[in-house]
C-alpha positions, 0 to 999 in steps of 0.5 A: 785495921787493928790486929791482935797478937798474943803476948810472948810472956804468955803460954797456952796448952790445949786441954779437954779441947779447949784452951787455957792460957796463963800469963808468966808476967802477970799471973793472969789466966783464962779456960776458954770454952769452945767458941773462945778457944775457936777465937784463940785460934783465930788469933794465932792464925790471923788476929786482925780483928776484921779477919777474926770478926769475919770468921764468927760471922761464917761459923756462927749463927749469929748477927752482926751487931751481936758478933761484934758485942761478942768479940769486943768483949771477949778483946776486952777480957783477954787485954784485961788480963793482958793476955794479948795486945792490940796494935793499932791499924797496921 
């Protein structure tokens, strides 16, 4: 199972109860919204992405297809701007 982890060079502060995170490395940044903010949170208490999918499914109205359409996106945003890494199956 592949697991996320936030990049060391990355620093995050909540603000206005969402989180915004701004890579030192890159100079990339993202203001989550709520719903990412939750995922963030997710990932820093267990990024494996079968924990985080999971975890939509129970806080969230939303089916199954639609979640994992959801959290491949909000992955490939976050790597994109090379925010976190994906380790392969551990």
């Amino acid at each position: 199972m592949a697991t996320l982890r936030i990049r060391d060079d990355v620093v995050y502060r909540e603000v206005d109860d969402v989180i915004v995170a701004f890579s030192l490395d890159t100079g990339e940044y993202v203001a989550l919204d709520t719903i990412g903010t939750d995922l963030w949170r997710f990932i820093e208490e267990d990024g494996r992405i079968g924990t985080i999918r999971n975890r939509m499914l129970a806080s969230y109205e939303i089916d199954e297809a639609s979640c994992d359409e959801e959290l491949n996106h909000f992955v490939a945003m976050l790597t994109a701007r090379r925010l976190v890494t994906v380790d392969a199956q551990e």
